[in-house]
LOZAVEX-907774 format. One record per atom (N, C-alpha, C, O): x, y, z; atom name; residue in one letter; residue number from 1. Coordinates in nm, 3 decimals, always signed. Layout:
N
        x        y        z  name  resn  resi
        X        Y        Z    CA     A   NUM
...
This chain:
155
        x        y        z  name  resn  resi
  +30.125   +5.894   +9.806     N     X     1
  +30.260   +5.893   +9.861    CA     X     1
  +30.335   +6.017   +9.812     C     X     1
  +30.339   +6.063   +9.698     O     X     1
  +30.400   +6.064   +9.934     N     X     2
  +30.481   +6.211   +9.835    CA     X     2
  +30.647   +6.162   +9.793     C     X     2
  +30.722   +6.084   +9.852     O     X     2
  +30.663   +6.224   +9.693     N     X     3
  +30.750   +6.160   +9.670    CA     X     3
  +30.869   +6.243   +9.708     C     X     3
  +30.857   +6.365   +9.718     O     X     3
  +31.032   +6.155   +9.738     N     X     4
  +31.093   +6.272   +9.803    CA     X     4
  +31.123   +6.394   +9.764     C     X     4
  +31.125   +6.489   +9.842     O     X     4
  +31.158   +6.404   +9.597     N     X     5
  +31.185   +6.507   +9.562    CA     X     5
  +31.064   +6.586   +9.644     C     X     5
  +31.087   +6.641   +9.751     O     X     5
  +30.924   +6.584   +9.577     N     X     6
  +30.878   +6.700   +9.627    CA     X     6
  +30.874   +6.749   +9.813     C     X     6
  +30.845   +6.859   +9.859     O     X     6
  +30.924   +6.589   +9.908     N     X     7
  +30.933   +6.669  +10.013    CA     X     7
  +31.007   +6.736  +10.068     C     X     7
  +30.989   +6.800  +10.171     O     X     7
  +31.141   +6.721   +9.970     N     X     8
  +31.233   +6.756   +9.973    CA     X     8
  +31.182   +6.939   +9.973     C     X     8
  +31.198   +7.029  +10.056     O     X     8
  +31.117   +6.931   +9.836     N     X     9
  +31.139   +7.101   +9.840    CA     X     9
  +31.039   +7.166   +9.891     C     X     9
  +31.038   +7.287   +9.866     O     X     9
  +30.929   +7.113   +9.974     N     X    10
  +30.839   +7.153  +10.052    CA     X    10
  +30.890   +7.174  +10.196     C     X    10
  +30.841   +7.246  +10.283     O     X    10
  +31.025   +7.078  +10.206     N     X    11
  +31.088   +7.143  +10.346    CA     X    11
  +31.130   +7.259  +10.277     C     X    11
  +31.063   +7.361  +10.288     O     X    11
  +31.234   +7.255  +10.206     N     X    12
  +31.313   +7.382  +10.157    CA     X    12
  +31.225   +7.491  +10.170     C     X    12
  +31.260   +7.582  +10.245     O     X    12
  +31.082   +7.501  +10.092     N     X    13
  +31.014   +7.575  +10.082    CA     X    13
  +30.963   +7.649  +10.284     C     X    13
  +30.990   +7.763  +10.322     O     X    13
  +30.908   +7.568  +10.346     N     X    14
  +30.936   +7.605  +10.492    CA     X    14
  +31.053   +7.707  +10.575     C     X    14
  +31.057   +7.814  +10.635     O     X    14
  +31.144   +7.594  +10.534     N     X    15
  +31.276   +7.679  +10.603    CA     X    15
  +31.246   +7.826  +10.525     C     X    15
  +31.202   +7.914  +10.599     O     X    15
  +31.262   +7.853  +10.416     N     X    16
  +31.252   +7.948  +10.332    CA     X    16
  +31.159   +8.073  +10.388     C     X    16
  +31.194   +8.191  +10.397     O     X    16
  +31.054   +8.027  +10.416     N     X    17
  +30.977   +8.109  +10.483    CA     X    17
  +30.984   +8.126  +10.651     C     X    17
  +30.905   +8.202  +10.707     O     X    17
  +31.100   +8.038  +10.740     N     X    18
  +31.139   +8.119  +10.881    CA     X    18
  +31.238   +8.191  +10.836     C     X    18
  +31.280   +8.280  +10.910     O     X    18
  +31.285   +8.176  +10.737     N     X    19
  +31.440   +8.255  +10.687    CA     X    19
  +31.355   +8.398  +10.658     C     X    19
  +31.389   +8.498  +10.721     O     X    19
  +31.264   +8.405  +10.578     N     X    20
  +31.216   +8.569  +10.598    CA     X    20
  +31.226   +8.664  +10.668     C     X    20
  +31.291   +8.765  +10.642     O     X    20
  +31.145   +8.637  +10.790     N     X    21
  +31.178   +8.704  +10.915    CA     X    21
  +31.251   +8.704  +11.002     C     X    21
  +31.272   +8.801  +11.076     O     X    21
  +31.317   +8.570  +11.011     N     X    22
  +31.449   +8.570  +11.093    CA     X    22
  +31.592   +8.628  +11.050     C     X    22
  +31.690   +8.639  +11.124     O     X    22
  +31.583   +8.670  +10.879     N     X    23
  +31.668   +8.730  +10.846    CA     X    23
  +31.680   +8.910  +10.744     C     X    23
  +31.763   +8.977  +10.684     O     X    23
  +31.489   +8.917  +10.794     N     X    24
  +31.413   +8.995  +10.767    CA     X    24
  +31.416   +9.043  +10.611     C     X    24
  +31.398   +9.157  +10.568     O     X    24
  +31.442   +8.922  +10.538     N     X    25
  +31.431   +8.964  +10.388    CA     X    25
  +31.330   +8.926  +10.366     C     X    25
  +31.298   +8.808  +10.378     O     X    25
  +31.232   +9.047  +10.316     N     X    26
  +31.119   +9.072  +10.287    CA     X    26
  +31.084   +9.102  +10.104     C     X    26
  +30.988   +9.131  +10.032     O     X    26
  +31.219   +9.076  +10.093     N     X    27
  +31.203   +9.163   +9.898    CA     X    27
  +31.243   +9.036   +9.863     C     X    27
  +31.144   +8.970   +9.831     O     X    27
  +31.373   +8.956   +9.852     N     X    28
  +31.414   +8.822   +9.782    CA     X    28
  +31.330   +8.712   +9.811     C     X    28
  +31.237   +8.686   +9.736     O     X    28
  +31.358   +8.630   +9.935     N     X    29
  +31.301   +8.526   +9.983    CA     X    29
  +31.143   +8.544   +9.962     C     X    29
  +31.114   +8.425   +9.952     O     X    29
  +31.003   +8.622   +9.948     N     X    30
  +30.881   +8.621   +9.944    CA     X    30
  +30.898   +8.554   +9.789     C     X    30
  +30.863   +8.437   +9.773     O     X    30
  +30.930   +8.601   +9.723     N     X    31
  +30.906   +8.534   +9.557    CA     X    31
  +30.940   +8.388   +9.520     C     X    31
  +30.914   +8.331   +9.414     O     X    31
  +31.025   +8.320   +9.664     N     X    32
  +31.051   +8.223   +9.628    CA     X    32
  +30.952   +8.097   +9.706     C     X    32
  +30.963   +7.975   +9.692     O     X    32
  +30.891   +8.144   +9.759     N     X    33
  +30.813   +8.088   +9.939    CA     X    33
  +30.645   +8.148   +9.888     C     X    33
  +30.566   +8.057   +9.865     O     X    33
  +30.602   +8.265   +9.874     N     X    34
  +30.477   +8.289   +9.835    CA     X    34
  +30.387   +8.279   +9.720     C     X    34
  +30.462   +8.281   +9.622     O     X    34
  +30.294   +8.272   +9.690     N     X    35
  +30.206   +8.270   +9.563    CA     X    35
  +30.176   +8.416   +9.556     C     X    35
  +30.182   +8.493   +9.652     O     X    35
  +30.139   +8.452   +9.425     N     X    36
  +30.115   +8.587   +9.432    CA     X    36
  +30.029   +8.631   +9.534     C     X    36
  +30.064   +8.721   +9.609     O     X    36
  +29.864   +8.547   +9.548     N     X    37
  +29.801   +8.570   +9.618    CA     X    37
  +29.791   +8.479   +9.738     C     X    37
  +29.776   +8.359   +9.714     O     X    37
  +29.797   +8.520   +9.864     N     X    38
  +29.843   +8.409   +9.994    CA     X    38
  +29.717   +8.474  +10.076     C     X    38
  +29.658   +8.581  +10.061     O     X    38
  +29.703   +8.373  +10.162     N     X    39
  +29.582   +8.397  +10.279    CA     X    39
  +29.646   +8.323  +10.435     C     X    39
  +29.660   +8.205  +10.469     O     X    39
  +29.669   +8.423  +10.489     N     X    40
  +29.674   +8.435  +10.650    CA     X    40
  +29.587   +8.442  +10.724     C     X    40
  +29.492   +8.518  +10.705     O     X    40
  +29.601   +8.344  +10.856     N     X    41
  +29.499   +8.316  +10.954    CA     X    41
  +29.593   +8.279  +11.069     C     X    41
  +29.689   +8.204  +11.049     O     X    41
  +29.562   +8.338  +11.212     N     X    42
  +29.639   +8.334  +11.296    CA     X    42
  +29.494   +8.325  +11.396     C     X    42
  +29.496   +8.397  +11.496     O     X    42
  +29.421   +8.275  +11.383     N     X    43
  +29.311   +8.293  +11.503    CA     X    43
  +29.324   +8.316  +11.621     C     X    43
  +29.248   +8.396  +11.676     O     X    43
  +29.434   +8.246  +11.697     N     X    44
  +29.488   +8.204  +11.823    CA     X    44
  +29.529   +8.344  +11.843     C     X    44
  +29.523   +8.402  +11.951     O     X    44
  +29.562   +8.383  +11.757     N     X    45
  +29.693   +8.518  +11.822    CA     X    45
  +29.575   +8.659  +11.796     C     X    45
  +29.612   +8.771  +11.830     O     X    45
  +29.445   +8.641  +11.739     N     X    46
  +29.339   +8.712  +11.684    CA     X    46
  +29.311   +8.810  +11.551     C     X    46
  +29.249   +8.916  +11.539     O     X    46
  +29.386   +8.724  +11.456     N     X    47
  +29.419   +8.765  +11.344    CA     X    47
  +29.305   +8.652  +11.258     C     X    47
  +29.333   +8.532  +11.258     O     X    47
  +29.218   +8.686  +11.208     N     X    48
  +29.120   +8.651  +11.090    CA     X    48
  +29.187   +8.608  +10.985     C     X    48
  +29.286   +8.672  +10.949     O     X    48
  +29.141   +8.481  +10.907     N     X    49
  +29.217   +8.481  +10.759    CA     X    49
  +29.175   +8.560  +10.684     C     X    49
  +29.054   +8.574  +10.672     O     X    49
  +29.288   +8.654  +10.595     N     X    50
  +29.281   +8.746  +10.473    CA     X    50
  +29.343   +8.734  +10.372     C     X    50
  +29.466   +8.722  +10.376     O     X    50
  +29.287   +8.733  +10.277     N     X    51
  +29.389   +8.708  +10.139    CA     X    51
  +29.417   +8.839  +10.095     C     X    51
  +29.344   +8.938  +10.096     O     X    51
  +29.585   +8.817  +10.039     N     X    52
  +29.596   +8.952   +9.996    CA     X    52
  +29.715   +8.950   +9.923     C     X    52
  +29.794   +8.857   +9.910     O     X    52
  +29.720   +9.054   +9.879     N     X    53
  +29.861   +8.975   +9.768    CA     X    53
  +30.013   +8.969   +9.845     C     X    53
  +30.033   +9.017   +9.956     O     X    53
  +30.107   +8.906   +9.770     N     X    54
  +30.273   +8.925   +9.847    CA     X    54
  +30.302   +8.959   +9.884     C     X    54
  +30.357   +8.935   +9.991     O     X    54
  +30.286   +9.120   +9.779     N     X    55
  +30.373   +9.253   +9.858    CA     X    55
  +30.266   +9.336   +9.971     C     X    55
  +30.305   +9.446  +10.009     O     X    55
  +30.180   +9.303  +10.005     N     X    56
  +30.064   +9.346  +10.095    CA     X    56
  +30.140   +9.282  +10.183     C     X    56
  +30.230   +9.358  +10.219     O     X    56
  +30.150   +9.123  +10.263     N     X    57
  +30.218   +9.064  +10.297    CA     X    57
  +30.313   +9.034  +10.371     C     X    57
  +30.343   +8.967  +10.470     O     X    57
  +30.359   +9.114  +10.284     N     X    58
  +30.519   +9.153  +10.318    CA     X    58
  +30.527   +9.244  +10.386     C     X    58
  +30.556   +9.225  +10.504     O     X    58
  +30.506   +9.368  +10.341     N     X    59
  +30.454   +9.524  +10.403    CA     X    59
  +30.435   +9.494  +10.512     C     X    59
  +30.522   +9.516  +10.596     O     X    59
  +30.288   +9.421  +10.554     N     X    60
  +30.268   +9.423  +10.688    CA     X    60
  +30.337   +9.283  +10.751     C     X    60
  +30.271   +9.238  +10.845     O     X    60
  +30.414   +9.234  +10.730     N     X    61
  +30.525   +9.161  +10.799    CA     X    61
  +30.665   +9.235  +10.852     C     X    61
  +30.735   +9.222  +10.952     O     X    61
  +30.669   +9.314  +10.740     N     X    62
  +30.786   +9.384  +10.752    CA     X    62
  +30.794   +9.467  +10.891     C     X    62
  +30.876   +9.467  +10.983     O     X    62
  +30.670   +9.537  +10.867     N     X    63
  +30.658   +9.616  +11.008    CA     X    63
  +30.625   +9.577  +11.085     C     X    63
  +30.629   +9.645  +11.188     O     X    63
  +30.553   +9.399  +11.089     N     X    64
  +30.509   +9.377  +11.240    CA     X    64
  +30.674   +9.359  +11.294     C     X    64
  +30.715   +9.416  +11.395     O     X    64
  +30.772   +9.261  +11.197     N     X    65
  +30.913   +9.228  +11.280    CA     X    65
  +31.005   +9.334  +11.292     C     X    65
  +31.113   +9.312  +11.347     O     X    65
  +30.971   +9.479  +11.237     N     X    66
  +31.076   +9.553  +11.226    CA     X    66
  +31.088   +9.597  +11.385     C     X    66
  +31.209   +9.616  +11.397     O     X    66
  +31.021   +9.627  +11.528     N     X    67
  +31.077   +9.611  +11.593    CA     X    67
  +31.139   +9.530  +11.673     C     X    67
  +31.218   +9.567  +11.760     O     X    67
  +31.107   +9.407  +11.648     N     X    68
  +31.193   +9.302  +11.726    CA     X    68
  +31.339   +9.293  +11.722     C     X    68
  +31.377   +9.287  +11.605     O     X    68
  +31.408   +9.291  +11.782     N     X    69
  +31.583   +9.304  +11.803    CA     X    69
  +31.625   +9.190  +11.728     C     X    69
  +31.718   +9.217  +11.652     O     X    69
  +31.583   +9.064  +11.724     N     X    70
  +31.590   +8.940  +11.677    CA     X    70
  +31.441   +8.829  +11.675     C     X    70
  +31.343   +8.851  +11.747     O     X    70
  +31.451   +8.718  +11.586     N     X    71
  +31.328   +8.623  +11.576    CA     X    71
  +31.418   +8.470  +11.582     C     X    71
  +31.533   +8.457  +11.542     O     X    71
  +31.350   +8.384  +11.631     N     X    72
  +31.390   +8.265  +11.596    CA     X    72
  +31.306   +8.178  +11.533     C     X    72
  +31.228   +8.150  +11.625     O     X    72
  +31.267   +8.112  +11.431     N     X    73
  +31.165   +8.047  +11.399    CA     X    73
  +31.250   +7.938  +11.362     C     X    73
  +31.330   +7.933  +11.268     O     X    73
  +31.213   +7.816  +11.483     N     X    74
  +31.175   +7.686  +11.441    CA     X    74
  +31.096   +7.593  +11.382     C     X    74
  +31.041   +7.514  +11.459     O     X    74
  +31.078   +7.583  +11.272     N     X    75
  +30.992   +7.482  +11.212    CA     X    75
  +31.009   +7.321  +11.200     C     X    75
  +31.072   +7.271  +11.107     O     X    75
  +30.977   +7.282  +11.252     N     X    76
  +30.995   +7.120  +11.255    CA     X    76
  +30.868   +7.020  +11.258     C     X    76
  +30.758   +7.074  +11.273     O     X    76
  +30.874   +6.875  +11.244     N     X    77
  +30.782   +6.793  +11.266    CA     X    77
  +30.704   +6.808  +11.078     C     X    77
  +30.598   +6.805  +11.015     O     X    77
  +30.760   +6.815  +11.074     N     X    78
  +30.631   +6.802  +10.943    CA     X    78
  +30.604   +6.696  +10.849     C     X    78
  +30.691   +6.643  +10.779     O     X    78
  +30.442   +6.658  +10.850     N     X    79
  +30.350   +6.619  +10.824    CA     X    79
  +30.297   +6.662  +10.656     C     X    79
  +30.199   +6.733  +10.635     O     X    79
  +30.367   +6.613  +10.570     N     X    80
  +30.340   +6.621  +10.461    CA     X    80
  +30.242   +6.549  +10.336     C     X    80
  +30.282   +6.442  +10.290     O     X    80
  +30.137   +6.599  +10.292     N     X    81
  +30.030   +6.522  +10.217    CA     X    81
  +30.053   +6.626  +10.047     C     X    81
  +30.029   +6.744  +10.024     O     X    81
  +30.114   +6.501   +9.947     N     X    82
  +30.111   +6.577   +9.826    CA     X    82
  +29.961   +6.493   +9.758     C     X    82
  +29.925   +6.379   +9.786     O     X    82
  +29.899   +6.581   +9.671     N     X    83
  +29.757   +6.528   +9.613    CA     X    83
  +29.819   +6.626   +9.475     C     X    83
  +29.805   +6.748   +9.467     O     X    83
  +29.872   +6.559   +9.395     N     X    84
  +29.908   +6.632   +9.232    CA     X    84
  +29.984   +6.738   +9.275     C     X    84
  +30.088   +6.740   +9.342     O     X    84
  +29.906   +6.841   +9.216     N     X    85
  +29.995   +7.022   +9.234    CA     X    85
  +29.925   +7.110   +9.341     C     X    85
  +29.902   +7.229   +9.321     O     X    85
  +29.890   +7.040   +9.468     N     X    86
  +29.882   +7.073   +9.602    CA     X    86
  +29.922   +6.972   +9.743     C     X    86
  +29.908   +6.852   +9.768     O     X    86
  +29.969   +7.070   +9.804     N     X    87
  +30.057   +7.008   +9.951    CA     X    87
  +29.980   +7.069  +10.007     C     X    87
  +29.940   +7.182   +9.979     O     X    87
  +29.930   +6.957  +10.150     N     X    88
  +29.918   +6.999  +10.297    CA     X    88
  +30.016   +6.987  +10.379     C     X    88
  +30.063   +6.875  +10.396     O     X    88
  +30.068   +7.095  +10.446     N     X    89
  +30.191   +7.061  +10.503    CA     X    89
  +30.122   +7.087  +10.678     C     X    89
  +30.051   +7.187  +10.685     O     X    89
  +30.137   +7.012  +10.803     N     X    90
  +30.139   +7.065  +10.923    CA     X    90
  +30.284   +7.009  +10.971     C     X    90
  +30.339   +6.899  +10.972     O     X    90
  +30.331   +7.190  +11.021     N     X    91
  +30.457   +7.161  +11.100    CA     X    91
  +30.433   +7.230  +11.275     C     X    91
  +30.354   +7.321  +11.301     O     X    91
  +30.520   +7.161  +11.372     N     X    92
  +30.547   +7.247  +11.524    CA     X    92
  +30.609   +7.391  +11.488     C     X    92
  +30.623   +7.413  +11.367     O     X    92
  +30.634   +7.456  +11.545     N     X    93
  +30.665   +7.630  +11.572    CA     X    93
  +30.715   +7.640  +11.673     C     X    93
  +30.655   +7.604  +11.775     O     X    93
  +30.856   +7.697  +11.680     N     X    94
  +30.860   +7.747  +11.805    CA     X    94
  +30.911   +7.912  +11.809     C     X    94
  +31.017   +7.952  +11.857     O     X    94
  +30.850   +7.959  +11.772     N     X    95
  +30.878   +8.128  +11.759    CA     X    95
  +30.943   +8.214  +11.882     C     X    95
  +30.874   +8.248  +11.978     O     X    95
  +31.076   +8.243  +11.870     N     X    96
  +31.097   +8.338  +11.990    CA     X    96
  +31.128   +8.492  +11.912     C     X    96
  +31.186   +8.518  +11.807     O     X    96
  +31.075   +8.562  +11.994     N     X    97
  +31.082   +8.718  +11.967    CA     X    97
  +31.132   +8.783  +12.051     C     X    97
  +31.071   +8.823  +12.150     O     X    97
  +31.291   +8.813  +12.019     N     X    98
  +31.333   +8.901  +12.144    CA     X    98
  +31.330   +9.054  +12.113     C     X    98
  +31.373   +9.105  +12.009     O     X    98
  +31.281   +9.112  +12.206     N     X    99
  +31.235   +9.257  +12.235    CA     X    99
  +31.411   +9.343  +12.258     C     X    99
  +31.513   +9.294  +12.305     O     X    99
  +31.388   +9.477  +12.205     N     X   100
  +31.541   +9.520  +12.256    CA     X   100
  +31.538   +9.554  +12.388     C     X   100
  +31.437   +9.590  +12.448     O     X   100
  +31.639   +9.545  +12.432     N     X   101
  +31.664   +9.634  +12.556    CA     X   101
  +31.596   +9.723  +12.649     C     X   101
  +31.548   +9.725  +12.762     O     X   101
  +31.619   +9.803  +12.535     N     X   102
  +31.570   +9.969  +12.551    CA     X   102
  +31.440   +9.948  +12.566     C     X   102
  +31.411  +10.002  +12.673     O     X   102
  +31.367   +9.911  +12.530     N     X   103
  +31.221   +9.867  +12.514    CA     X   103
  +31.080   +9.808  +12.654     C     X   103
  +30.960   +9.816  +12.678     O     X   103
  +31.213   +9.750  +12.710     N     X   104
  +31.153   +9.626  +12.801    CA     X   104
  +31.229   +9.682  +12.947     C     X   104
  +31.351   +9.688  +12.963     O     X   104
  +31.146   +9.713  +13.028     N     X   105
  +31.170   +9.726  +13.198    CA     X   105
  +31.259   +9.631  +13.226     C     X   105
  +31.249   +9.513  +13.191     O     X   105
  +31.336   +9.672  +13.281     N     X   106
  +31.488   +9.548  +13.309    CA     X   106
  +31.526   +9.488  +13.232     C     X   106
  +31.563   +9.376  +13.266     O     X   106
  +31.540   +9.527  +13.079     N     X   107
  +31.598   +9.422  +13.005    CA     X   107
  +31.533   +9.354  +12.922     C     X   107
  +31.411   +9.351  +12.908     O     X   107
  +31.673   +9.255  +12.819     N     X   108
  +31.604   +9.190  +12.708    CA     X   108
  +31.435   +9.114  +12.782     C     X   108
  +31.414   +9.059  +12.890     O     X   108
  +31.353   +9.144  +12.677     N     X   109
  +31.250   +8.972  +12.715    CA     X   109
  +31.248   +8.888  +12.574     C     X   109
  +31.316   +8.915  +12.475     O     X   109
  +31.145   +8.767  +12.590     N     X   110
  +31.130   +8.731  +12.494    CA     X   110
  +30.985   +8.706  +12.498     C     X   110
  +30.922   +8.722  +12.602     O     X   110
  +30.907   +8.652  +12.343     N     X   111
  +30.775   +8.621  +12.348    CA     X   111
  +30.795   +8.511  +12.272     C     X   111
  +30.844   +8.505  +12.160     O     X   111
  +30.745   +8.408  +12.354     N     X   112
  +30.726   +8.267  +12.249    CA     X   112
  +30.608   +8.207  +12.213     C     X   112
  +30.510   +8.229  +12.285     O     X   112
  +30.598   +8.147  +12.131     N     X   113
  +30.506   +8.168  +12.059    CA     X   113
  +30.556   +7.990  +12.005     C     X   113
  +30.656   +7.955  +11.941     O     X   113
  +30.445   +7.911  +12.060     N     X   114
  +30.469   +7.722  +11.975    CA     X   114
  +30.339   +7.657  +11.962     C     X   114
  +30.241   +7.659  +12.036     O     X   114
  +30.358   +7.606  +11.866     N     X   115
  +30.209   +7.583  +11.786    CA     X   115
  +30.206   +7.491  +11.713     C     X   115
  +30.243   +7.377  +11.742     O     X   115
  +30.154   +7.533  +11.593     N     X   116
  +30.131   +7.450  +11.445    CA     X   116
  +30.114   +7.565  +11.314     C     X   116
  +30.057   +7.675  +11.316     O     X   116
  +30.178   +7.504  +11.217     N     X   117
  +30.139   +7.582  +11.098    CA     X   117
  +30.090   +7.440  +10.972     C     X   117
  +30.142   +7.336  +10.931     O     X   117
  +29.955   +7.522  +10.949     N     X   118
  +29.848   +7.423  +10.883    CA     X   118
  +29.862   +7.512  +10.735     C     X   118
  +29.790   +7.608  +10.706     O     X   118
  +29.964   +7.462  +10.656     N     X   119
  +29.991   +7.554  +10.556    CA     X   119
  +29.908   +7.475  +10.375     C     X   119
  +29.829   +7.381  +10.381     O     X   119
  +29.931   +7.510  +10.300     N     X   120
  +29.892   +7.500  +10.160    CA     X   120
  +29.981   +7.559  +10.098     C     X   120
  +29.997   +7.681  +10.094     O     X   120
  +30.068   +7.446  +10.028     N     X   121
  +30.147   +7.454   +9.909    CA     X   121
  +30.114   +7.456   +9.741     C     X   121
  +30.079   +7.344   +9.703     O     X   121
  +30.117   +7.512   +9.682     N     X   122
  +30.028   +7.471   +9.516    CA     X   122
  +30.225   +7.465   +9.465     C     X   122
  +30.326   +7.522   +9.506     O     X   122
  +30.191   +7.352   +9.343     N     X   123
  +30.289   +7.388   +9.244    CA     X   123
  +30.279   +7.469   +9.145     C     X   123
  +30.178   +7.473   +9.075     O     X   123
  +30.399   +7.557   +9.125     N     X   124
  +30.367   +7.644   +9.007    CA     X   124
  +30.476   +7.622   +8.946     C     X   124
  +30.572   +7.556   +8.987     O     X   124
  +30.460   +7.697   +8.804     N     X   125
  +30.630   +7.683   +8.713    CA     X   125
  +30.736   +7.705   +8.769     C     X   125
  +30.834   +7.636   +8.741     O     X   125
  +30.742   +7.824   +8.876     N     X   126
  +30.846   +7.833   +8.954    CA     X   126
  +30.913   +7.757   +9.055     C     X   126
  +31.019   +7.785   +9.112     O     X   126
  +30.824   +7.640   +9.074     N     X   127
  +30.837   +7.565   +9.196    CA     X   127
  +30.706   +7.580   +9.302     C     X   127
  +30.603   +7.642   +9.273     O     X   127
  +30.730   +7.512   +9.429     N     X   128
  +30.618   +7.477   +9.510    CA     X   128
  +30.622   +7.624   +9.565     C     X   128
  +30.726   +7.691   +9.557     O     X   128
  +30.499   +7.677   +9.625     N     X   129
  +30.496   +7.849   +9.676    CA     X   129
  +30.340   +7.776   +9.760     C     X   129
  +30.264   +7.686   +9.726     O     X   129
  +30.345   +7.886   +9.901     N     X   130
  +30.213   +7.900   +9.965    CA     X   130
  +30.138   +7.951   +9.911     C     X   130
  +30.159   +8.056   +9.852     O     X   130
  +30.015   +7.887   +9.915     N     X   131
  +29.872   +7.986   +9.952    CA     X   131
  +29.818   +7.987  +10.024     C     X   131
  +29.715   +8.043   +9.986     O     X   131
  +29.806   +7.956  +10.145     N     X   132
  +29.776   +7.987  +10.259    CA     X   132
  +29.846   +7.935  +10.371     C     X   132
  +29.895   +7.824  +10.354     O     X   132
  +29.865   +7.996  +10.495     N     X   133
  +29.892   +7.983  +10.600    CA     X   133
  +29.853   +7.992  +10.674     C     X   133
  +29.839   +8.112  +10.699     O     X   133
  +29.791   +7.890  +10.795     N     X   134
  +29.799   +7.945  +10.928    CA     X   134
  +29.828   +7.902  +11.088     C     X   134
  +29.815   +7.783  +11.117     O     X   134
  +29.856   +7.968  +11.160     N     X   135
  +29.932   +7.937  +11.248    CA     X   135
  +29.865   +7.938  +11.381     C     X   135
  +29.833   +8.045  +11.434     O     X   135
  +29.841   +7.803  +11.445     N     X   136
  +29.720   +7.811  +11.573    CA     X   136
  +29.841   +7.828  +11.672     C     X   136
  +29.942   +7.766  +11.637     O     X   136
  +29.847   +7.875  +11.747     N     X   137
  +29.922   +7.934  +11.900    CA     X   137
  +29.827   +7.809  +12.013     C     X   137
  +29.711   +7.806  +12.052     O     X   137
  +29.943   +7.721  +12.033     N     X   138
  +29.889   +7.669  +12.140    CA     X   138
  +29.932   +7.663  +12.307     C     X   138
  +29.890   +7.594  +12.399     O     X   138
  +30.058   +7.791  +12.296     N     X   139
  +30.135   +7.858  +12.432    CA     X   139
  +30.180   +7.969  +12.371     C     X   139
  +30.191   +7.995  +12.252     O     X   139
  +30.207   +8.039  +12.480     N     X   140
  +30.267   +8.168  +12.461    CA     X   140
  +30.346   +8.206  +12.601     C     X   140
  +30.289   +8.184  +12.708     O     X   140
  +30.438   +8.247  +12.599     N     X   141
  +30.510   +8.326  +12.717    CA     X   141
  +30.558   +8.463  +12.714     C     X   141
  +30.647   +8.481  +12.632     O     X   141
  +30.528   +8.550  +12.771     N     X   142
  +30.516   +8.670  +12.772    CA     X   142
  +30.399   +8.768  +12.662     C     X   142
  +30.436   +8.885  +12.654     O     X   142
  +30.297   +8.743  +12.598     N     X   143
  +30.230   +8.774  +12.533    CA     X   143
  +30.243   +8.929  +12.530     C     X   143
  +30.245   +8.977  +12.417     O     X   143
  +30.252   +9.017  +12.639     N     X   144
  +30.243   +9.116  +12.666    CA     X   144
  +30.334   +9.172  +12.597     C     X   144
  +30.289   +9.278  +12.554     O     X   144
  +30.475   +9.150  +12.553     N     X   145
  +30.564   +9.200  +12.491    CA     X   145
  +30.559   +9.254  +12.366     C     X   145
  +30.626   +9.348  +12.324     O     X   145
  +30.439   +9.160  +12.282     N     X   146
  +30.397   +9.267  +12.157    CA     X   146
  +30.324   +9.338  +12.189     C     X   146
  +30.363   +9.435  +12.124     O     X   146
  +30.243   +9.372  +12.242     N     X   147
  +30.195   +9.497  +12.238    CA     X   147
  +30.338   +9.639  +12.304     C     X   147
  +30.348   +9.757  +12.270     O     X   147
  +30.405   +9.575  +12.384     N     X   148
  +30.528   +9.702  +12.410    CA     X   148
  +30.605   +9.697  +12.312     C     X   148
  +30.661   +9.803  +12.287     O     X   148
  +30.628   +9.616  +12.249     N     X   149
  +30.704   +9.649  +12.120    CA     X   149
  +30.652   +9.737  +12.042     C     X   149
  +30.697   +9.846  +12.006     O     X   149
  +30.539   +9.678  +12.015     N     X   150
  +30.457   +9.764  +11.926    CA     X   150
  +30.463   +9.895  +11.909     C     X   150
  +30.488   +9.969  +11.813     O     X   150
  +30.421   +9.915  +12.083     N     X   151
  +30.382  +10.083  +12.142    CA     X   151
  +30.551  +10.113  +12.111     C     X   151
  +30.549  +10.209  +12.034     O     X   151
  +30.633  +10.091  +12.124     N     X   152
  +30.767  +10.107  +12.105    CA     X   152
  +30.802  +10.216  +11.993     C     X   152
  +30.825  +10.336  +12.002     O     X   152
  +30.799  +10.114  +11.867     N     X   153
  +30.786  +10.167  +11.751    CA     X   153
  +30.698  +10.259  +11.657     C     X   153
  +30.715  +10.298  +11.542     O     X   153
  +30.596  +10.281  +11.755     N     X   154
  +30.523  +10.377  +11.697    CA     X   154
  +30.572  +10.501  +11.758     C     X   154
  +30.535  +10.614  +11.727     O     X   154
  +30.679  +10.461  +11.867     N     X   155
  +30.730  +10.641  +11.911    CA     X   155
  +30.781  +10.658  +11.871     C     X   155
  +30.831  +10.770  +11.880     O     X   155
């Protein structure tokens, strides 16, 4: 049985991590949400799991959201299993990525992105932190938009 405190801060810990990118703090919020060493897996979207440390992480988070104009990450539904000083957490996703302007033929778009995130929580002294994440894509609308973003920012 989990008990509430800890689901308490295993939501906290969630929100914590859409607050990253949706408010693109990449230096504060990672220390409070990551383990030093974290492993990402996005299969759906064709991203392999890799472990690698925070600030690796981060880096390449930083720059995948730095062109997006705005993010929305909804996290909800979650499915929480505490076993001692590890959590399985599965939550819904509903990721919107709006593209700027300037970017996109006629205007704002968006790319959505709703799923699941099949995450791993460990406790540490600091509190509960990920070690792994990952996120199966089970729709998408407009897919095409990251890659023009992309190409965007590399001009």
């Amino acid at each position: 049985m989990t008990s509430t405190s800890d689901r308490d801060e295993l939501l906290e810990l969630m929100a914590r991590y859409a607050d990253m990118a949706d408010t693109k703090d990449w230096d504060d919020l990672p220390r409070s949400v990551l383990c030093d060493e974290v492993t990402f897996a996005a299969p759906s979207l064709g991203s392999p799991a890799t472990t690698t440390t925070r600030e690796a992480w981060c880096a390449a988070s930083r720059a995948a959201f730095a062109g997006w104009a705005a993010t929305h990450h909804a996290v909800t539904g979650h499915r929480i299993v505490v076993d001692g000083d590890r959590a399985t957490i599965r939550a819904h996703v509903r990721a919107e990525h709006w593209a700027p302007p300037e970017v996109v033929a006629g205007g704002a778009g968006c790319w959505l992105v709703v799923g699941f995130y099949d995450d791993v929580a460990v406790r540490t002294p600091d509190g509960w932190r990920l070690s792994s994440i990952t996120l199966t894509a089970t729709h998408q609308e407009n897919p095409g938009l990251l890659a023009v973003v992309m190409a965007a920012q590399r001009s």
